[in-house]
C-alpha positions as a Markdown table, in Angstrom:
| # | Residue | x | y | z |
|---|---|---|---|---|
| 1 | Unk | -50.4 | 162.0 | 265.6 |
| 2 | Unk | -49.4 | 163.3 | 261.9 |
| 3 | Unk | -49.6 | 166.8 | 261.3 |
| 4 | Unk | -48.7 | 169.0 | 258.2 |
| 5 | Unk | -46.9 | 171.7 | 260.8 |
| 6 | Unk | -42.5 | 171.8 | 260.0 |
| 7 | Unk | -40.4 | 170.5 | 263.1 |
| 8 | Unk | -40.0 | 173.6 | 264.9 |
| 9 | Unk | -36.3 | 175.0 | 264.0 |
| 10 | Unk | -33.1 | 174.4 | 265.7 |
| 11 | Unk | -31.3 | 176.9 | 267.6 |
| 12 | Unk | -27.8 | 177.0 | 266.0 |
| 13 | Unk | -25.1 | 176.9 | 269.0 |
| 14 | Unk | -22.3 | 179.4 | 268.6 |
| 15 | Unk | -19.6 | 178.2 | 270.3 |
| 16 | Unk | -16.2 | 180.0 | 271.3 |
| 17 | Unk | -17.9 | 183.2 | 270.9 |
| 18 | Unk | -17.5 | 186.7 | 273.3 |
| 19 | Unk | -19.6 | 189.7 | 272.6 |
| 20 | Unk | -18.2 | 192.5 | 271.2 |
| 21 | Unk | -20.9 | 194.7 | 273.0 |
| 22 | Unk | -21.6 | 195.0 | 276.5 |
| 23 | Unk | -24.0 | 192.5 | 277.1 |
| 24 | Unk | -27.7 | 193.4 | 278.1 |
| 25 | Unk | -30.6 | 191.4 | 279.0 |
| 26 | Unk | -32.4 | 190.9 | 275.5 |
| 27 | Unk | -29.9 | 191.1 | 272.7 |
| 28 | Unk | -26.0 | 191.0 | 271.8 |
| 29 | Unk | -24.4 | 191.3 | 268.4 |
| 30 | Unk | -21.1 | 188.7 | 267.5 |
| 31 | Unk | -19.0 | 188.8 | 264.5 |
| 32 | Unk | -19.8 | 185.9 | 262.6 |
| 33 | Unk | -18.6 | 185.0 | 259.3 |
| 34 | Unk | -17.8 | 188.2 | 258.4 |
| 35 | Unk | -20.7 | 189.9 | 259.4 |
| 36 | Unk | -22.6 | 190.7 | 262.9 |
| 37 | Unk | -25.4 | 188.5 | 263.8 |
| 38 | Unk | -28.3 | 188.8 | 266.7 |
| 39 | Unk | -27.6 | 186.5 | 269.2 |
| 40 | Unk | -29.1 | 185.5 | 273.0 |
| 41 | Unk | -27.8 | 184.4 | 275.9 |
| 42 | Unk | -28.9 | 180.2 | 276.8 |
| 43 | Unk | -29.7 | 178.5 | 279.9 |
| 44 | Unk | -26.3 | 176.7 | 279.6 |
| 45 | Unk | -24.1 | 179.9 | 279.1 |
| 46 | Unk | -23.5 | 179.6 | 275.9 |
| 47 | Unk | -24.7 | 181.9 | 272.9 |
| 48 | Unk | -27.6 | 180.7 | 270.4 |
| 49 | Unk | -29.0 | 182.1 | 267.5 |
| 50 | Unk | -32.8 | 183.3 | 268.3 |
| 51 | Unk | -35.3 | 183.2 | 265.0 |
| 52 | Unk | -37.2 | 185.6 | 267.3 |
| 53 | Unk | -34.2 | 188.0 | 266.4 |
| 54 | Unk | -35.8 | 188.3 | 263.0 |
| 55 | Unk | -38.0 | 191.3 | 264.5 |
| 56 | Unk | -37.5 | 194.7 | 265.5 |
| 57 | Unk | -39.5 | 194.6 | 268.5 |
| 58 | Unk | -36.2 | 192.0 | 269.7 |
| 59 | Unk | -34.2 | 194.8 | 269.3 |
| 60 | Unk | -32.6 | 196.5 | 271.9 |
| 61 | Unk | -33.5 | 199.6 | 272.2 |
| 62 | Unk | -29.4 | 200.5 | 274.0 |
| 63 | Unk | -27.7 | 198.6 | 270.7 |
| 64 | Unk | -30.3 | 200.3 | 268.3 |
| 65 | Unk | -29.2 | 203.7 | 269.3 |
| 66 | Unk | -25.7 | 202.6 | 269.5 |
| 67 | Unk | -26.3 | 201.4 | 265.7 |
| 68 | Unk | -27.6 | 204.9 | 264.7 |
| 69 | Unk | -24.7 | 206.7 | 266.9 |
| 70 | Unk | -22.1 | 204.9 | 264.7 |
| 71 | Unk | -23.1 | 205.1 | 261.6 |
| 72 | Unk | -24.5 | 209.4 | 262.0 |
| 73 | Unk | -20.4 | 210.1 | 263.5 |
| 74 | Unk | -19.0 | 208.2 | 260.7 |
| 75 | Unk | -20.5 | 209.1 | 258.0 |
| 76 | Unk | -21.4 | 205.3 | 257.6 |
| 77 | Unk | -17.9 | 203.9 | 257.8 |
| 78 | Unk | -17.2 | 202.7 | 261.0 |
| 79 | Unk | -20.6 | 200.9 | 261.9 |
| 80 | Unk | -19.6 | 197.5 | 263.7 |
| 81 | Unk | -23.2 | 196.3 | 264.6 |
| 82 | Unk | -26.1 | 195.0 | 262.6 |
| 83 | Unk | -29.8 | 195.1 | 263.8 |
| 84 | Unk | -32.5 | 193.4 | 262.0 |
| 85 | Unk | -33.7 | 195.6 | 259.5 |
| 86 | Unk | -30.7 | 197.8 | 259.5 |
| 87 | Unk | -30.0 | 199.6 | 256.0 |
| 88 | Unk | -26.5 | 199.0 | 256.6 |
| 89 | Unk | -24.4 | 195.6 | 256.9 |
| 90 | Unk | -21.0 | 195.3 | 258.1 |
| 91 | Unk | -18.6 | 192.9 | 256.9 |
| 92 | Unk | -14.8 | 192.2 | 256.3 |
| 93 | Unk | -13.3 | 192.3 | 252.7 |
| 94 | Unk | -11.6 | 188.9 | 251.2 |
| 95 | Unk | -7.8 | 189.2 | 250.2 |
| 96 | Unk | -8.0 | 189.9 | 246.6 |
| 97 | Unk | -8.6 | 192.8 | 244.6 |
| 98 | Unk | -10.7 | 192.2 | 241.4 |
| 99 | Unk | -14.3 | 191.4 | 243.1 |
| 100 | Unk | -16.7 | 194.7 | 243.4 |
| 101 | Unk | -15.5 | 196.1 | 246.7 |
| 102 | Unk | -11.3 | 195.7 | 245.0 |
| 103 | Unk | -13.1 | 197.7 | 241.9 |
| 104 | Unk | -14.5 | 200.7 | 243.7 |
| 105 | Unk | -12.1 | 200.7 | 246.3 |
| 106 | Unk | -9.6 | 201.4 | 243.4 |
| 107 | Unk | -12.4 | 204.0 | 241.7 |
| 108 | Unk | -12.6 | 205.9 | 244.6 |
| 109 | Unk | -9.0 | 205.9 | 245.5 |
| 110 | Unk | -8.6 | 207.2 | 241.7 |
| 111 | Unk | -10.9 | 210.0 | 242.3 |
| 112 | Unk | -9.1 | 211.2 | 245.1 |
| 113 | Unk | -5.5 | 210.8 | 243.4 |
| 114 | Unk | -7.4 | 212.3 | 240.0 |
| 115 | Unk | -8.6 | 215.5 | 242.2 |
| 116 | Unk | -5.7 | 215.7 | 244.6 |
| 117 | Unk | -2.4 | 215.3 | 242.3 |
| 118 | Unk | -1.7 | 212.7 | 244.6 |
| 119 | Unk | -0.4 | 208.8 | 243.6 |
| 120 | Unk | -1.8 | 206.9 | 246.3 |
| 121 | Unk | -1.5 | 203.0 | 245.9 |
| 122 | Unk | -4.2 | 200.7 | 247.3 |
| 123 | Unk | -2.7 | 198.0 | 249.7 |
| 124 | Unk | -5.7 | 196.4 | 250.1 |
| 125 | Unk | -9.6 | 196.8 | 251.1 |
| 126 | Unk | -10.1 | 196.3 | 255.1 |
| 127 | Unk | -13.2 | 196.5 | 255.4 |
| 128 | Unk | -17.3 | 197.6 | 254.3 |
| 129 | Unk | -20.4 | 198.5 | 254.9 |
| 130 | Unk | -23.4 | 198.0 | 252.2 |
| 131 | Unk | -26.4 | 200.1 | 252.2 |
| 132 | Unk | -29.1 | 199.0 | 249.5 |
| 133 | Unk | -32.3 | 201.7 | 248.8 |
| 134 | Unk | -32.9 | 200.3 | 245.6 |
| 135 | Unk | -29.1 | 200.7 | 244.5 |
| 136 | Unk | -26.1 | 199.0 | 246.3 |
| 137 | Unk | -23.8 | 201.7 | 248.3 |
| 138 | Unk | -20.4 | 200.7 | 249.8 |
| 139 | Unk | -18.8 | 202.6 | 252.6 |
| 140 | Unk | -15.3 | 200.5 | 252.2 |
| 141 | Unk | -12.2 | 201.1 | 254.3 |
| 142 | Unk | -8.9 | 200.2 | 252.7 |
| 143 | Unk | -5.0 | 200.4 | 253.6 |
| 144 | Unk | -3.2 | 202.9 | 250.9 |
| 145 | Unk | 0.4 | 203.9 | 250.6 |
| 146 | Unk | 2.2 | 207.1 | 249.6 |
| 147 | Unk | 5.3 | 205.5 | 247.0 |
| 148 | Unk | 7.0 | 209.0 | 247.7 |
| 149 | Unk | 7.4 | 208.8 | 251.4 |
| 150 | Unk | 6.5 | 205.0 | 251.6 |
| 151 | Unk | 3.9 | 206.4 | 254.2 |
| 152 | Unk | 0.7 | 204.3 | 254.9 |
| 153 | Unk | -2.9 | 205.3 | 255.4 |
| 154 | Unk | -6.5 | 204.7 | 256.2 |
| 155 | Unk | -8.3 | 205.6 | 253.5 |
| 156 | Unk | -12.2 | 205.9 | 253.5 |
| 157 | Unk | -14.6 | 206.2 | 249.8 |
| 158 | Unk | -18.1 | 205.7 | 249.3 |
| 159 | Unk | -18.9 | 204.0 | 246.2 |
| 160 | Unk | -22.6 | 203.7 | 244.8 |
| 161 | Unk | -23.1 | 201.0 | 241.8 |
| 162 | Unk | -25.8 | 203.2 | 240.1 |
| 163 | Unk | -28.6 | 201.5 | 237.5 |
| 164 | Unk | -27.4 | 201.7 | 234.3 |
| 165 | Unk | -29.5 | 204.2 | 232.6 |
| 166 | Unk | -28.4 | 204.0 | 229.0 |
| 167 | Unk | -26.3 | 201.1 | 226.9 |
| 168 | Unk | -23.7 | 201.0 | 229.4 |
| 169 | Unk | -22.8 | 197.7 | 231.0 |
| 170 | Unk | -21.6 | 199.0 | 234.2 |
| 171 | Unk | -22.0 | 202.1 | 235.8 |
| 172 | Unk | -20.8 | 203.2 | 239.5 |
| 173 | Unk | -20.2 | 206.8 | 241.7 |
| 174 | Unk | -18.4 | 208.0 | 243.7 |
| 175 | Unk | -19.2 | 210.3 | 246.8 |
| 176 | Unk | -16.8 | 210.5 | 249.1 |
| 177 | Unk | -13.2 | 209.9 | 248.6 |
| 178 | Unk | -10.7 | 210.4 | 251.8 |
| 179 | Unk | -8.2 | 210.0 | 254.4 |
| 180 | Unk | -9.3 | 209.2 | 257.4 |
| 181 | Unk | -8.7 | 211.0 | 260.4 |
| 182 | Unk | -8.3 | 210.0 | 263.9 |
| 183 | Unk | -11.1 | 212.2 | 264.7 |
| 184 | Unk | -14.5 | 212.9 | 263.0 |
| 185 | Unk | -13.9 | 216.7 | 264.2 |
| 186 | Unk | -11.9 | 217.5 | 260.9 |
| 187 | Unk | -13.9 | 216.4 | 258.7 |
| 188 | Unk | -16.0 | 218.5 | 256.6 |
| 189 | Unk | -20.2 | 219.1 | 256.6 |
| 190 | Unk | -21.1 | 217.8 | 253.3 |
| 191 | Unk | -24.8 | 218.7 | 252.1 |
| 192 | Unk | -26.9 | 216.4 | 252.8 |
| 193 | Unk | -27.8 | 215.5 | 249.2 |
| 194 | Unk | -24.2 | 213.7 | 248.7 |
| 195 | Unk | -25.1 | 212.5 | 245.3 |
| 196 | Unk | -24.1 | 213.0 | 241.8 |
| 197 | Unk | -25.3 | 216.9 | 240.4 |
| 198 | Unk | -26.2 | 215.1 | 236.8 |
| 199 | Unk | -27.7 | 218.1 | 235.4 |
| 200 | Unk | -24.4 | 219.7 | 235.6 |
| 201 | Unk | -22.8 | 217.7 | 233.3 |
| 202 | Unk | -22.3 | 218.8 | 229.3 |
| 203 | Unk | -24.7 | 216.8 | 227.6 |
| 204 | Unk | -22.5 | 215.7 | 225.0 |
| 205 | Unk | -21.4 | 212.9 | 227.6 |
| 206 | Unk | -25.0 | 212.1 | 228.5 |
| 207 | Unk | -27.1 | 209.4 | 226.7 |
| 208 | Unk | -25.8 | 205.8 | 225.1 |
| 209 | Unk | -22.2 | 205.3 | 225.2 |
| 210 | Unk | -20.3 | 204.9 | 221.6 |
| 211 | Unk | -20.6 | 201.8 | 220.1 |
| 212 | Unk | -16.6 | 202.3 | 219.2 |
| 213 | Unk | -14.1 | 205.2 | 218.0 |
| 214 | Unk | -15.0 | 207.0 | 214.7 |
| 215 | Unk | -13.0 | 204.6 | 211.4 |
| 216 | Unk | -11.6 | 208.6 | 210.1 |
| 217 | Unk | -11.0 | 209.7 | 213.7 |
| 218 | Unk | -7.7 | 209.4 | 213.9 |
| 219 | Unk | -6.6 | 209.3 | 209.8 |
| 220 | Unk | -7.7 | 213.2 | 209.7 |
| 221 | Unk | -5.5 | 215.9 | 210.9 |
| 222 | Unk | -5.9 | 216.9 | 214.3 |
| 223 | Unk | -6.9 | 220.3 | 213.4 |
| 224 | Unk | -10.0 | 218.5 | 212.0 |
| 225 | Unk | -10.2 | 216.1 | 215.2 |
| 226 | Unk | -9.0 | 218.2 | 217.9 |
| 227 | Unk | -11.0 | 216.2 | 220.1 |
| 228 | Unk | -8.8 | 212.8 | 220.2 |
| 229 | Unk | -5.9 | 212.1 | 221.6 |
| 230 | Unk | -4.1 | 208.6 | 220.3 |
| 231 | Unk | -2.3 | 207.8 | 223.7 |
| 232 | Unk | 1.6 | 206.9 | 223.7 |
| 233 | Unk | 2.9 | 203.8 | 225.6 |
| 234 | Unk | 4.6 | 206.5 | 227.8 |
| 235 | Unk | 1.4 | 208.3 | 228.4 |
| 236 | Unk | 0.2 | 204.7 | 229.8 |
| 237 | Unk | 3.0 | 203.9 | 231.9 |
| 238 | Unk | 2.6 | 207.6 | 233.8 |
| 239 | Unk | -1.0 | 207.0 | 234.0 |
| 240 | Unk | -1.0 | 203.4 | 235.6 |
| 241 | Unk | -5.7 | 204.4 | 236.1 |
| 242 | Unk | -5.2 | 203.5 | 233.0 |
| 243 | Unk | -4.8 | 199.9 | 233.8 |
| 244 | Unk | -7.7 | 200.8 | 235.9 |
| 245 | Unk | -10.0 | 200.9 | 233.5 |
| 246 | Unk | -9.1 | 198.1 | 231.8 |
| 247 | Unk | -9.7 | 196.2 | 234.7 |
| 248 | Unk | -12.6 | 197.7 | 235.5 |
| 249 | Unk | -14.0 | 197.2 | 232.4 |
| 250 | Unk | -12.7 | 193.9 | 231.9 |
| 251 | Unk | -14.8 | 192.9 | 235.5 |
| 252 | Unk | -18.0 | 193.7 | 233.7 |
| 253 | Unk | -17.2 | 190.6 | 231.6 |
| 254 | Unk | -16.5 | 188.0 | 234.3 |
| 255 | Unk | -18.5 | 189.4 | 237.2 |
| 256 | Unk | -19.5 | 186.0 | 237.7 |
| 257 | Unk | -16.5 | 184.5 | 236.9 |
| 258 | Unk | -13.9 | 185.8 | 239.6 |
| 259 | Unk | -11.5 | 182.7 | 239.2 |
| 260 | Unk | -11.4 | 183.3 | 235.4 |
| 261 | Unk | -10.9 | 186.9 | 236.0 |
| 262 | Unk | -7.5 | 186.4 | 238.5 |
| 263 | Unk | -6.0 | 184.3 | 236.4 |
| 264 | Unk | -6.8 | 186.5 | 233.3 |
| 265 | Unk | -4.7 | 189.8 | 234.8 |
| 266 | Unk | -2.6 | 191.2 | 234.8 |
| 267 | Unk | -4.5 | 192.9 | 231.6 |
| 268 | Unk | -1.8 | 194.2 | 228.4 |
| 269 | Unk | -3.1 | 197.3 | 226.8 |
| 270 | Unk | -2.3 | 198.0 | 223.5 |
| 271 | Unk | -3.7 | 201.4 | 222.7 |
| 272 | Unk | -5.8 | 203.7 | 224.3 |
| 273 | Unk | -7.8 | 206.7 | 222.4 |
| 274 | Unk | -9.1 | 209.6 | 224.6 |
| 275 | Unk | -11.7 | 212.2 | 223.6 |
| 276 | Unk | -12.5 | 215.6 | 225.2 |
| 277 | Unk | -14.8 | 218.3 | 224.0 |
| 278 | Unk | -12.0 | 220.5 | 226.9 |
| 279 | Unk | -10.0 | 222.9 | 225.3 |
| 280 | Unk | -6.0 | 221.4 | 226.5 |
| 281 | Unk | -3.3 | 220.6 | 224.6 |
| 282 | Unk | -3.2 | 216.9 | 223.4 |
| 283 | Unk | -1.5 | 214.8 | 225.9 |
| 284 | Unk | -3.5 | 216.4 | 228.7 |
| 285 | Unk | -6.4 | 215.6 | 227.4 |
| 286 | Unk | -5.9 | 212.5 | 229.9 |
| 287 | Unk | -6.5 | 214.9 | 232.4 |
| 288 | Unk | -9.9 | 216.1 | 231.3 |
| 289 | Unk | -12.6 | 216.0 | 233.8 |
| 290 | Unk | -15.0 | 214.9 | 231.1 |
| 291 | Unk | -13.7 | 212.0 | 228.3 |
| 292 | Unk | -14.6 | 208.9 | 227.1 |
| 293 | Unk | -11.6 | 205.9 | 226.4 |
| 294 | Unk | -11.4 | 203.9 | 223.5 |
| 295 | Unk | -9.5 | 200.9 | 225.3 |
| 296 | Unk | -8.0 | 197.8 | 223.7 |
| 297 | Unk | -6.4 | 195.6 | 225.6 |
| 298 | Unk | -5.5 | 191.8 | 226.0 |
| 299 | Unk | -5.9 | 189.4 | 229.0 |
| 300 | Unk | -3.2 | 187.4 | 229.7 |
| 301 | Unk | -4.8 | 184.0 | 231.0 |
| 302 | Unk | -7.5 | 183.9 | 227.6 |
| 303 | Unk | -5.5 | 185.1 | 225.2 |
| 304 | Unk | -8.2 | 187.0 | 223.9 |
| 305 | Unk | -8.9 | 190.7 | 222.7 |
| 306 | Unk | -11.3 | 192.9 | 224.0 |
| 307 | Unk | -12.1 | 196.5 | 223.6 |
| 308 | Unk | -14.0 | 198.8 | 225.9 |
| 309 | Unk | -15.2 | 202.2 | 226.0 |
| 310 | Unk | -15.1 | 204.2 | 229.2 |
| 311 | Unk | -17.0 | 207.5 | 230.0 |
| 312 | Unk | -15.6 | 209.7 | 232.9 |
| 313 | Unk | -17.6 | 212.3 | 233.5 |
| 314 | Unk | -17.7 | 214.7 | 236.5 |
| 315 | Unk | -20.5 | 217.2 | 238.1 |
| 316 | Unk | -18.3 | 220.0 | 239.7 |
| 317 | Unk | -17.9 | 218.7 | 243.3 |
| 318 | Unk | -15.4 | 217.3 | 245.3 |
| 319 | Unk | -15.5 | 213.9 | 245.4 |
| 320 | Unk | -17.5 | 213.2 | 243.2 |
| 321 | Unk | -16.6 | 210.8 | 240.0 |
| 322 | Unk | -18.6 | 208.9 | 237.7 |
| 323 | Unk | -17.8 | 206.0 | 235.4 |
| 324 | Unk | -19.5 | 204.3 | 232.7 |
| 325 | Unk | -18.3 | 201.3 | 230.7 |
| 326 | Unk | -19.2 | 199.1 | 228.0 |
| 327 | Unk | -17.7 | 196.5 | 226.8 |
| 328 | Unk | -18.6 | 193.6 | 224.2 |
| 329 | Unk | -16.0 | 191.1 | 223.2 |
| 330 | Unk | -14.8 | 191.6 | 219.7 |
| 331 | Unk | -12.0 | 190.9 | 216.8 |
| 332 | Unk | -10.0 | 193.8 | 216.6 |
| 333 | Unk | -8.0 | 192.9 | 213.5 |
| 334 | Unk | -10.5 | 196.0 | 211.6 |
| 335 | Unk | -10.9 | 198.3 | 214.2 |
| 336 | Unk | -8.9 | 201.7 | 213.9 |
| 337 | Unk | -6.4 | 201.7 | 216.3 |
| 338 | Unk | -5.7 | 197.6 | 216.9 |
């Protein structure tokens, strides 16, 4: 007899498969690619993937609080389960750097080198959990390295690509930025409201970003400029963020694009321009919490120049850094400092 009802769905067998939980009578949780999916228990032993799982009411009430347990004594970092409906997902990181997790693992491991003197190197992104509440937070775990004592670490930041709210093309936060530690016990209480103190910043580095540097910025003396820094190649090789945000800026192009964007780095820079409204003397104007970056730099796969501007700003707490870039593609042959 025809009818207009679908075939009812397929169970999808998961084979070779052992629970990473203890297993209870209703529902288990198994890594599968990448990420942790329900899963029940069949009549011939084996593991299948339940549609009914779709629901809360399938969830187990044990794995549920063991879901909340994790994520509350990590801060969000270490959760290894998903339940349906969860505002966190777990999942592993690929093995390259330039996708978004590579971007803001690098961002928050700047902040943390920025605030602490320190010159940690990423090795590479282990690992992260995404939380979307109308913007996309990452909680990523990532192996660093200390170049001076060639000592490694686990390093923990959470990373929140933020709407854009002006003219910028990409915009991301960060809001916690550390080592981790075997325990939780050392860590310390953070205020509940973790996020970015906006009214604290100067409002000269609120609103649209520059379109580009001034044309007479840098021919006027810098008593008359005392704002802009022209950046020497040494300044750029002691300050390797630089490269940074060049990439990071350059990722706003081929976010799509990711094959285009490996083969297109490493990135050459050719000059960099910072401005500060901070009262230091010239070359540490690098150093300013607050400044925006003139960047021009070439890819090396596209042979093509592009510039970007780049607006780090910062609210007064720890952890806590914020980025802004815009970047259109463009012939540099009349800008100011090509």
């Amino acid at each position: 007899m025809a009818t207009d009802e679908p075939p009812p769905e397929r169970k999808r067998k998961l084979e070779k498969i052992t629970p990473t939980v203890e297993e209870t009578s209703r529902t288990l949780y198994v890594l599968e690619e990448g990420r942790y999916v329900p899963v029940k228990k069949g009549s011939d032993g084996g593991y299948v993937s339940p549609s009914a799982c779709d629901s809360d009411e399938d969830v187990d009430p044990v794995l549920e609080e063991e879901y909340h347990r994790q994520l509350r004594e990590s801060d969000g970092f270490d959760c290894d389960l998903y339940i349906p409906n969860g505002s966190v997902l777990p999942y592993k990181c690929s093995d390259h750097h330039q996708d978004v997790i590579g971007i803001c693992a690098k961002v928050g491991l700047h902040c943390y080198n920025f605030q602490k003197g320190s010159n940690f190197q990423l090795l590479r992104p282990e690992k992260y959990n995404s939380m979307l509440t109308g913007l996309v937070t990452y909680f990523i775990t990532a192996h660093v390295i200390d170049p001076a004592t060639n000592s490694p670490f686990v390093f923990q930041t959470c990373v929140t690509q933020a709407s854009c709210y002006y003219n910028e093309d990409f915009r991301i936060e960060t809001q916690t930025c550390r080592i981790k530690l075997e325990t939780t016990q050392g860590f310390e209480v953070k205020d509940e409201n973790c996020h970015g103190d906006y009214e604290a910043i100067d409002d000269f580095y609120k609103g649209d970003l520059p379109e580009w540097i001034p044309d007479d910025a840098l021919a006027q003396s810098s008593y008359k400029q005392p704002e802009f820094y022209e950046v020497q190649e040494s300044d750029i090789r002691e300050n390797d963020w630089l490269n940074l945000y060049a990439d990071y800026a350059f990722f706003t192009l081929w976010e799509n694009g990711l094959t285009k964007l490996k083969f297109a780095t490493p990135l050459e820079i050719k000059k960099v321009v910072v401005q500060t409204r901070e009262t230091m003397k010239p070359k540490e104007k690098l150093k300013a919490g607050n400044a925006i970056f003139y960047i021009s730099f070439r890819d090396c796969g596209l042979t093509e120049d592009h510039r970007a501007v780049v607006r780090r700003t910062t609210d007064g707490h720890p952890e806590h850094l914020f980025l802004e870039v815009k970047c259109p593609v463009a012939d540099l042959s009349s800008c100011s400092i090509n």
